[in-house]
mmCIF file of the N, C-alpha and C atoms, coordinates in Angstrom:
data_MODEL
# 
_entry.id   MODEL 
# 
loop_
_atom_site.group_PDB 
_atom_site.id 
_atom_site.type_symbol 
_atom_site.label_atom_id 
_atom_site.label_alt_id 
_atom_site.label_comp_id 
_atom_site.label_asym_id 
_atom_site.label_entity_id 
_atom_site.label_seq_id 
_atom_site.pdbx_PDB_ins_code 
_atom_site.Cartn_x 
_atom_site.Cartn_y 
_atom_site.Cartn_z 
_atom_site.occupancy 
_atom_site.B_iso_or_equiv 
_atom_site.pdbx_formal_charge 
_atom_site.auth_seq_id 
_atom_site.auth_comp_id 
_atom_site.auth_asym_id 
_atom_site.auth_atom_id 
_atom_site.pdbx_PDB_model_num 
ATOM 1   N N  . UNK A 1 1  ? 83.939 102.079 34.470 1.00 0.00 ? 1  UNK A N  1 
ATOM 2   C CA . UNK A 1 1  ? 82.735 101.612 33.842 1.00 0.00 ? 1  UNK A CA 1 
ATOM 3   C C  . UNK A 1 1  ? 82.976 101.223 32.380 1.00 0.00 ? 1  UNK A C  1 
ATOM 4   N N  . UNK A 1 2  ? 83.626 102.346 31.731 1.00 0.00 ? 2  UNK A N  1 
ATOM 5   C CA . UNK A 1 2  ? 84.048 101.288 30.395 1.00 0.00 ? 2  UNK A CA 1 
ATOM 6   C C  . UNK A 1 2  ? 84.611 99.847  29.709 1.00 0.00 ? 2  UNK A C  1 
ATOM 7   N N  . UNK A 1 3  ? 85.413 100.091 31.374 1.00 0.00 ? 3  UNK A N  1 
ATOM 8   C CA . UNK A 1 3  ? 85.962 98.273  31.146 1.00 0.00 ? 3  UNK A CA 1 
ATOM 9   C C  . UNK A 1 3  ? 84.700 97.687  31.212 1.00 0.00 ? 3  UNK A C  1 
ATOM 10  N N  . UNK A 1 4  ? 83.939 97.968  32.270 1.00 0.00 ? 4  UNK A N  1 
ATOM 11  C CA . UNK A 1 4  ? 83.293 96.665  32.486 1.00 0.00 ? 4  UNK A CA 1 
ATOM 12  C C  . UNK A 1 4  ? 82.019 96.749  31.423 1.00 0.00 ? 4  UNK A C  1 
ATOM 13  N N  . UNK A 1 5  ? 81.976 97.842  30.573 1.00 0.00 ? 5  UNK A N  1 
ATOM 14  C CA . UNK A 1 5  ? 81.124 97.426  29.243 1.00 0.00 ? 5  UNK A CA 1 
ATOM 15  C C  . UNK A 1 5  ? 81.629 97.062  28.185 1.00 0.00 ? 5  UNK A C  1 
ATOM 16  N N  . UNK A 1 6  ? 82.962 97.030  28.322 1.00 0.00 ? 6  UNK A N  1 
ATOM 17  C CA . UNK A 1 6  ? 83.899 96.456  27.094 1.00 0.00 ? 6  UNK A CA 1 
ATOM 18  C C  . UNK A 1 6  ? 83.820 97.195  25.791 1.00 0.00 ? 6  UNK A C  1 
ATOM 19  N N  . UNK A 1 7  ? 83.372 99.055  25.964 1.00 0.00 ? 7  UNK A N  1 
ATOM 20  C CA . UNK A 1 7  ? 83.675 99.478  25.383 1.00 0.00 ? 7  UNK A CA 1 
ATOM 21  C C  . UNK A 1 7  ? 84.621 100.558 24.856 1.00 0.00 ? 7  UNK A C  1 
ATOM 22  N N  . UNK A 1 8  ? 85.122 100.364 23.945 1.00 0.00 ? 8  UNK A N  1 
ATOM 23  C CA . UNK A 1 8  ? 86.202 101.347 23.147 1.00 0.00 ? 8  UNK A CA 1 
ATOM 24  C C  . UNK A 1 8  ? 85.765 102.537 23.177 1.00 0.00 ? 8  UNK A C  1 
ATOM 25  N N  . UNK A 1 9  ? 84.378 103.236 22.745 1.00 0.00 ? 9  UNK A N  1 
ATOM 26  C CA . UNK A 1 9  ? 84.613 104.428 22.646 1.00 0.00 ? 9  UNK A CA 1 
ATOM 27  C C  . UNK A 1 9  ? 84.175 104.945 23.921 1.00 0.00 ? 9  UNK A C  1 
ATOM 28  N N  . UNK A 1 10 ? 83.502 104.298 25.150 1.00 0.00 ? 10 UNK A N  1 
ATOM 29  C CA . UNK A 1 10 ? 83.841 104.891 26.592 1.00 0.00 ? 10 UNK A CA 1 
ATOM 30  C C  . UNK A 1 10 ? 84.774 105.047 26.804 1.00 0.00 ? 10 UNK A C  1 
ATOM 31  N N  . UNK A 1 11 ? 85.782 104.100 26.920 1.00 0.00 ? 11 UNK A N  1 
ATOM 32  C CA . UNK A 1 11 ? 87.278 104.022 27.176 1.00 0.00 ? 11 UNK A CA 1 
ATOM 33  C C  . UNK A 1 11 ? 87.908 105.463 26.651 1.00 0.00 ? 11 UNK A C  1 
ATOM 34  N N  . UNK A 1 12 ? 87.978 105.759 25.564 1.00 0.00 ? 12 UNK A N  1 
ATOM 35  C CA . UNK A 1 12 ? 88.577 107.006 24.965 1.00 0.00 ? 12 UNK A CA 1 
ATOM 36  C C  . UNK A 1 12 ? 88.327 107.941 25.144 1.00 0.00 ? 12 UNK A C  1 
ATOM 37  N N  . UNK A 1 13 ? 86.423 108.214 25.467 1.00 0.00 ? 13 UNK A N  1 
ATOM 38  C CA . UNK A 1 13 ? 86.117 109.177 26.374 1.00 0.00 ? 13 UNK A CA 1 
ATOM 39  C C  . UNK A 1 13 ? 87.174 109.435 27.206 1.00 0.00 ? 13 UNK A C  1 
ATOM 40  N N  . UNK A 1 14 ? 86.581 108.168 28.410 1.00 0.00 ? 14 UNK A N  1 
ATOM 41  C CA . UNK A 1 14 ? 86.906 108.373 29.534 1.00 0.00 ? 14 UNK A CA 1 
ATOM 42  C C  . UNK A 1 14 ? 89.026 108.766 29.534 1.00 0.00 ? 14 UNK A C  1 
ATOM 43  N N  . UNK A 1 15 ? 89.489 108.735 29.023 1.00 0.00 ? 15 UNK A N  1 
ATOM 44  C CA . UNK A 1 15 ? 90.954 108.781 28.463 1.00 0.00 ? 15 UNK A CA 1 
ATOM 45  C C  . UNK A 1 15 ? 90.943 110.696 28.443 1.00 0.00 ? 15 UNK A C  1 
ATOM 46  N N  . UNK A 1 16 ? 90.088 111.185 27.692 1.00 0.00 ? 16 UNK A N  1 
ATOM 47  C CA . UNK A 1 16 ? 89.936 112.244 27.321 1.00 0.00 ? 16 UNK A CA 1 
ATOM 48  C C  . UNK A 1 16 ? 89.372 113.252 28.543 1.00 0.00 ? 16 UNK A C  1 
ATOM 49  N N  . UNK A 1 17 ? 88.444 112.620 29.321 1.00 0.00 ? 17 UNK A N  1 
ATOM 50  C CA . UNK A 1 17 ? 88.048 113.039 30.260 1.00 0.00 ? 17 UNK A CA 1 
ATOM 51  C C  . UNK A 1 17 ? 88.681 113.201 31.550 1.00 0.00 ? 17 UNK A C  1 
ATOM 52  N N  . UNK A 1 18 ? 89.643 112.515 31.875 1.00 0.00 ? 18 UNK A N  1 
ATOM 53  C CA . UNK A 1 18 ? 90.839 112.550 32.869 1.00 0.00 ? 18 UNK A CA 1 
ATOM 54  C C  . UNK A 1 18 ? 91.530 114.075 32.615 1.00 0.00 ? 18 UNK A C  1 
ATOM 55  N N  . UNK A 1 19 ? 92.324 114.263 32.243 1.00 0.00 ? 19 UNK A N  1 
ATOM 56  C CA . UNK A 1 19 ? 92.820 115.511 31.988 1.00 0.00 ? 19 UNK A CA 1 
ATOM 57  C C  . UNK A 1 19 ? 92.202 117.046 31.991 1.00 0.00 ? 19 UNK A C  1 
ATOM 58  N N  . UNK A 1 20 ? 90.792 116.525 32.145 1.00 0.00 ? 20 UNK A N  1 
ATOM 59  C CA . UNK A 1 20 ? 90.199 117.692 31.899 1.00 0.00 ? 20 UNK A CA 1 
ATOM 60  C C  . UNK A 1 20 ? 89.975 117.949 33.704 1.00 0.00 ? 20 UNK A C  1 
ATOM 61  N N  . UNK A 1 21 ? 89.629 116.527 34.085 1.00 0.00 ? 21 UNK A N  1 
ATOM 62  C CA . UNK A 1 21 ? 89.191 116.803 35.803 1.00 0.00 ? 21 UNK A CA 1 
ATOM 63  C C  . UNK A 1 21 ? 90.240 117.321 36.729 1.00 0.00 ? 21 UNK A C  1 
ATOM 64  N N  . UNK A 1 22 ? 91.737 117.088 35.876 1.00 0.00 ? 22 UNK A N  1 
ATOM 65  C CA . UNK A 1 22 ? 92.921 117.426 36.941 1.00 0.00 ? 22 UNK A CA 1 
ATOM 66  C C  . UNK A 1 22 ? 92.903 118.827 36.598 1.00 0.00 ? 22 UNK A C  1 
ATOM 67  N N  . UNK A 1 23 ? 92.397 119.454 35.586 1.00 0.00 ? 23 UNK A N  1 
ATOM 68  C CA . UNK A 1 23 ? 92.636 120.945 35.397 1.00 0.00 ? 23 UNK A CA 1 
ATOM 69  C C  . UNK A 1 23 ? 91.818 121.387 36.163 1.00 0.00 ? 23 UNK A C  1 
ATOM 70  N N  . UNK A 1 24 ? 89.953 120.991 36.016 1.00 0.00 ? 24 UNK A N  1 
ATOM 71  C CA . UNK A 1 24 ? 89.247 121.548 36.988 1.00 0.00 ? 24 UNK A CA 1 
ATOM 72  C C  . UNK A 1 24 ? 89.640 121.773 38.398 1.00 0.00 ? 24 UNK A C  1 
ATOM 73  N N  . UNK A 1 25 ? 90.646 120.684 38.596 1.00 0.00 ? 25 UNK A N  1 
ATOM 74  C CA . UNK A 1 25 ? 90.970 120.815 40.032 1.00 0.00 ? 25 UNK A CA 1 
ATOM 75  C C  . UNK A 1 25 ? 91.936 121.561 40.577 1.00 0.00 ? 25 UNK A C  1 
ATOM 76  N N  . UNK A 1 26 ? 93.152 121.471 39.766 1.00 0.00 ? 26 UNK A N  1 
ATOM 77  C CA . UNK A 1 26 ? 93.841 122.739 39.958 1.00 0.00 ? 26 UNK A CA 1 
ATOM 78  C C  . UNK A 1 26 ? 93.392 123.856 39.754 1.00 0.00 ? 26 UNK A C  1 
ATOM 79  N N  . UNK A 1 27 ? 92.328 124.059 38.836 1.00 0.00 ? 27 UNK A N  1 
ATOM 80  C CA . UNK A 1 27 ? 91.466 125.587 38.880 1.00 0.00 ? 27 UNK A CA 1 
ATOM 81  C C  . UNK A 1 27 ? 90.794 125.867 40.394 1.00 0.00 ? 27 UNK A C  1 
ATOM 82  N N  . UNK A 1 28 ? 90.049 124.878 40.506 1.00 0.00 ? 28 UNK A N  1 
ATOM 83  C CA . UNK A 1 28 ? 89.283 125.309 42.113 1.00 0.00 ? 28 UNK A CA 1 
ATOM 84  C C  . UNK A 1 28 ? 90.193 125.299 42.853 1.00 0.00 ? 28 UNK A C  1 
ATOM 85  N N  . UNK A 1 29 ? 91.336 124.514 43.413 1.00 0.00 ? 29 UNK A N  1 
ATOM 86  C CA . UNK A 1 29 ? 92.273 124.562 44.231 1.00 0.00 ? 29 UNK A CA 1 
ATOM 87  C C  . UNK A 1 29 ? 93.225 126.197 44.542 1.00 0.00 ? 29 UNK A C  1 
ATOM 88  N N  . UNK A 1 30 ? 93.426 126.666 43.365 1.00 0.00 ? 30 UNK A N  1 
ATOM 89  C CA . UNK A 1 30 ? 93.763 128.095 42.641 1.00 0.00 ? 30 UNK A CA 1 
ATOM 90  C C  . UNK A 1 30 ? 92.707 128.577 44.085 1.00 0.00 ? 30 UNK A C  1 
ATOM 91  N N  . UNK A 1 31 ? 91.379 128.986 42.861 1.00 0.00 ? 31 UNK A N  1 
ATOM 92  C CA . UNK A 1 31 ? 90.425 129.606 43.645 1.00 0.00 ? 31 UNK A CA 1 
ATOM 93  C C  . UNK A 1 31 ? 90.264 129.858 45.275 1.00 0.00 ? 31 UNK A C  1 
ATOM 94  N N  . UNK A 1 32 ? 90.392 128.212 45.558 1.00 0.00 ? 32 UNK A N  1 
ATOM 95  C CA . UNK A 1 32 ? 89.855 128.562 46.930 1.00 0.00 ? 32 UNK A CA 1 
ATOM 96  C C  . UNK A 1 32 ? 91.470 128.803 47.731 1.00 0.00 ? 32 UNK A C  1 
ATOM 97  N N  . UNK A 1 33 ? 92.595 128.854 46.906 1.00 0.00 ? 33 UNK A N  1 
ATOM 98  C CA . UNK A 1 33 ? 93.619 129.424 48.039 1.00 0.00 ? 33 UNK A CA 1 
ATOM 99  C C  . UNK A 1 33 ? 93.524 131.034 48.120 1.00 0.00 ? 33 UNK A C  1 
ATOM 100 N N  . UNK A 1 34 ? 92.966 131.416 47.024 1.00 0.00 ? 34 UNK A N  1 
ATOM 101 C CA . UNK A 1 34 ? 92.836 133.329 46.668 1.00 0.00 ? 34 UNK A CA 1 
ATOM 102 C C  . UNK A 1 34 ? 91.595 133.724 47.786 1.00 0.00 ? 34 UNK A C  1 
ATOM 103 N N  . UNK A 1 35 ? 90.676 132.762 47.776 1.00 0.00 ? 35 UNK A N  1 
ATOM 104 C CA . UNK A 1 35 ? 89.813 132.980 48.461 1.00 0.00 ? 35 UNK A CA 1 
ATOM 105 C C  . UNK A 1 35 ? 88.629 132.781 50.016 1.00 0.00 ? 35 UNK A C  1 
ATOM 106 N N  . UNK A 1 36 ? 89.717 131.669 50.095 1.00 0.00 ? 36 UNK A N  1 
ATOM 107 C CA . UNK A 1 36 ? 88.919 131.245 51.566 1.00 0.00 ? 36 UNK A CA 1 
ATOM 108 C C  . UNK A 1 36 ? 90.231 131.315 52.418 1.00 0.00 ? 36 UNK A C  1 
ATOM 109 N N  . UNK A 1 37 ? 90.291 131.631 53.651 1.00 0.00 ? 37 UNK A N  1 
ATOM 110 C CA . UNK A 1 37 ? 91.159 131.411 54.404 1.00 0.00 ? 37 UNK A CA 1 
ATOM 111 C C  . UNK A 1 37 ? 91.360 130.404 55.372 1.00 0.00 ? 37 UNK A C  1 
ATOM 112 N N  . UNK A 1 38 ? 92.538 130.178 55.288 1.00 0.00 ? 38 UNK A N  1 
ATOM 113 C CA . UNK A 1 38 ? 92.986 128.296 56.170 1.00 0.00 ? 38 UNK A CA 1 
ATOM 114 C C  . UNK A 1 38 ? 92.762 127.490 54.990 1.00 0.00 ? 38 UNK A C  1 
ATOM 115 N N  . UNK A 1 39 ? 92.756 127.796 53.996 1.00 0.00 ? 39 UNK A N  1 
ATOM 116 C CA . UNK A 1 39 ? 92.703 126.727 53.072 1.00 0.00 ? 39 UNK A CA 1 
ATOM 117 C C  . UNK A 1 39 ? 94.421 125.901 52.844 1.00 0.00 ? 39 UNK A C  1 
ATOM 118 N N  . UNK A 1 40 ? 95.575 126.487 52.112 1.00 0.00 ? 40 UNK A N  1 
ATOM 119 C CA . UNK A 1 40 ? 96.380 126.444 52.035 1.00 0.00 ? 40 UNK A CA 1 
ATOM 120 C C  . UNK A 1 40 ? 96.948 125.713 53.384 1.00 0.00 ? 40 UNK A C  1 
ATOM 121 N N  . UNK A 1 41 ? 96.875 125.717 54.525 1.00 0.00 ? 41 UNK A N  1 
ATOM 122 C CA . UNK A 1 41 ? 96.834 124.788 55.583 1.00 0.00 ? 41 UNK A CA 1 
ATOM 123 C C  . UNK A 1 41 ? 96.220 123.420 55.267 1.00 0.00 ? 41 UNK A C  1 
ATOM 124 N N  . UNK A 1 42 ? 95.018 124.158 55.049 1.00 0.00 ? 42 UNK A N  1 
ATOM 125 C CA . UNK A 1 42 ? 94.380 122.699 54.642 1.00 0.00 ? 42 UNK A CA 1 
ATOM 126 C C  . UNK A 1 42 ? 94.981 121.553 53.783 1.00 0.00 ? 42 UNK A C  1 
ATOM 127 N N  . UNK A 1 43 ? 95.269 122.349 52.497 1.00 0.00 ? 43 UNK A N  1 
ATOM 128 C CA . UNK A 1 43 ? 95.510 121.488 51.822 1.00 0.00 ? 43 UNK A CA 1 
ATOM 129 C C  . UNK A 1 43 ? 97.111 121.003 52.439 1.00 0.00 ? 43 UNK A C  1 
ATOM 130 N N  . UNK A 1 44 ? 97.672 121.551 52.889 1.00 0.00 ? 44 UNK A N  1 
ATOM 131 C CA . UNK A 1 44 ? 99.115 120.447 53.166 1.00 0.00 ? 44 UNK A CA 1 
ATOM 132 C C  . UNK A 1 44 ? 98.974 119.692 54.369 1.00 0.00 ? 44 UNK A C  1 
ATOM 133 N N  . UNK A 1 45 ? 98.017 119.434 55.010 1.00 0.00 ? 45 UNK A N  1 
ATOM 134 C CA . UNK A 1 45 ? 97.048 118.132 55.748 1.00 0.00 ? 45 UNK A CA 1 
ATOM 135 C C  . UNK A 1 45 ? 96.738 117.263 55.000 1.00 0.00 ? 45 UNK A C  1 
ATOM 136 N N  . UNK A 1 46 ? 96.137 118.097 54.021 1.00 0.00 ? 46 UNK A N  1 
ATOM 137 C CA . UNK A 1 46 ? 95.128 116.576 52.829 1.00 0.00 ? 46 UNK A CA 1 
ATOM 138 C C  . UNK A 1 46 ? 96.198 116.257 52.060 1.00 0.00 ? 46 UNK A C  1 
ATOM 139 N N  . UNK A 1 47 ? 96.903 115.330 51.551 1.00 0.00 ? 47 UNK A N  1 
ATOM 140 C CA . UNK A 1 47 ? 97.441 114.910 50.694 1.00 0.00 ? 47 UNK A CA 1 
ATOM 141 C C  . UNK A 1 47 ? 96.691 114.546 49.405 1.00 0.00 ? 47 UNK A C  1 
ATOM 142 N N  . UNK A 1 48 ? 95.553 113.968 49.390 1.00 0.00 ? 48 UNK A N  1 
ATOM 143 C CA . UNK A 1 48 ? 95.153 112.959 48.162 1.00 0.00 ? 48 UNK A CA 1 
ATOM 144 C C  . UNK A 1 48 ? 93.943 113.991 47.956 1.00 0.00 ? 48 UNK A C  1 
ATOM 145 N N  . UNK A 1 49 ? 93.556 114.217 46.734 1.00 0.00 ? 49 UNK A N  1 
ATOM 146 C CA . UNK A 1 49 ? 92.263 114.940 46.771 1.00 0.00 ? 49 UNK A CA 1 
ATOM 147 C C  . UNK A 1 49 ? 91.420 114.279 46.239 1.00 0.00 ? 49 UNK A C  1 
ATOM 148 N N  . UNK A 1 50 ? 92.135 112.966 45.214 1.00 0.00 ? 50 UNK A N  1 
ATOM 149 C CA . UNK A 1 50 ? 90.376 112.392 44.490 1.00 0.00 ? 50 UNK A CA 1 
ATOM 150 C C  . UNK A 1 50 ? 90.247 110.795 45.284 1.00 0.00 ? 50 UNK A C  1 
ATOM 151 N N  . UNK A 1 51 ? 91.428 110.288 44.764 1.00 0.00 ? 51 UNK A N  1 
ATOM 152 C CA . UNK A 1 51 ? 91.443 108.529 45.213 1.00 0.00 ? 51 UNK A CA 1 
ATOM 153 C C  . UNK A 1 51 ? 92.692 108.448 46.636 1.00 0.00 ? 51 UNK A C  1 
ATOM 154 N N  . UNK A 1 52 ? 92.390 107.868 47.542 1.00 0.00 ? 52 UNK A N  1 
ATOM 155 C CA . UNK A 1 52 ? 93.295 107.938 48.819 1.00 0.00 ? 52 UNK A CA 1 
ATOM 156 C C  . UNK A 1 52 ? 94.176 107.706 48.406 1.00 0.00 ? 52 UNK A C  1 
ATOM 157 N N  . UNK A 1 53 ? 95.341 107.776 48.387 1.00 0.00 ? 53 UNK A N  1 
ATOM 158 C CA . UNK A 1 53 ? 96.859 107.011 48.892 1.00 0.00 ? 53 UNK A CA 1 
ATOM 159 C C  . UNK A 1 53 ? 97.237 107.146 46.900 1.00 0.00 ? 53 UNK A C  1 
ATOM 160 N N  . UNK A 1 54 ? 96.644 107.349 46.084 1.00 0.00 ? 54 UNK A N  1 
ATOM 161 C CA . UNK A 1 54 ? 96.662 107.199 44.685 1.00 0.00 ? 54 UNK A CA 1 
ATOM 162 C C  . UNK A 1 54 ? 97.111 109.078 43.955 1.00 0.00 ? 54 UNK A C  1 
ATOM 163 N N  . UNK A 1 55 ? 95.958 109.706 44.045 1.00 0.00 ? 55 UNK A N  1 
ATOM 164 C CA . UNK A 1 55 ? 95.487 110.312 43.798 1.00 0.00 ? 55 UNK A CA 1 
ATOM 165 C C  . UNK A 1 55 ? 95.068 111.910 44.304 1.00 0.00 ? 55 UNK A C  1 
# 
């Protein structure tokens, strides 16, 4: 979305904001292997967790 408003300080947000979502995710990922069971299965089925084939 920042590109397509052609702005700079979305952009830098959004720059800033990346890094923060891969931590959240390795945090819950953490979580739910301590805590749900068949997860850890799960996840080496799922490969991609945010964008397919990317991500």
């Amino acid at each position: 979305m920042p590109l397509v408003l052609a702005s700079p300080v979305s952009f830098a947000i959004m720059l800033l904001y990346i890094p923060l979502i891969a931590k959240r995710i390795a945090n819950e990922e953490k979580v739910l292997e301590e805590g749900l069971e068949g997860y850890k299965e799960y996840k080496q089925r799922v490969k991609y967790k945010v964008i397919p084939f990317i991500w």
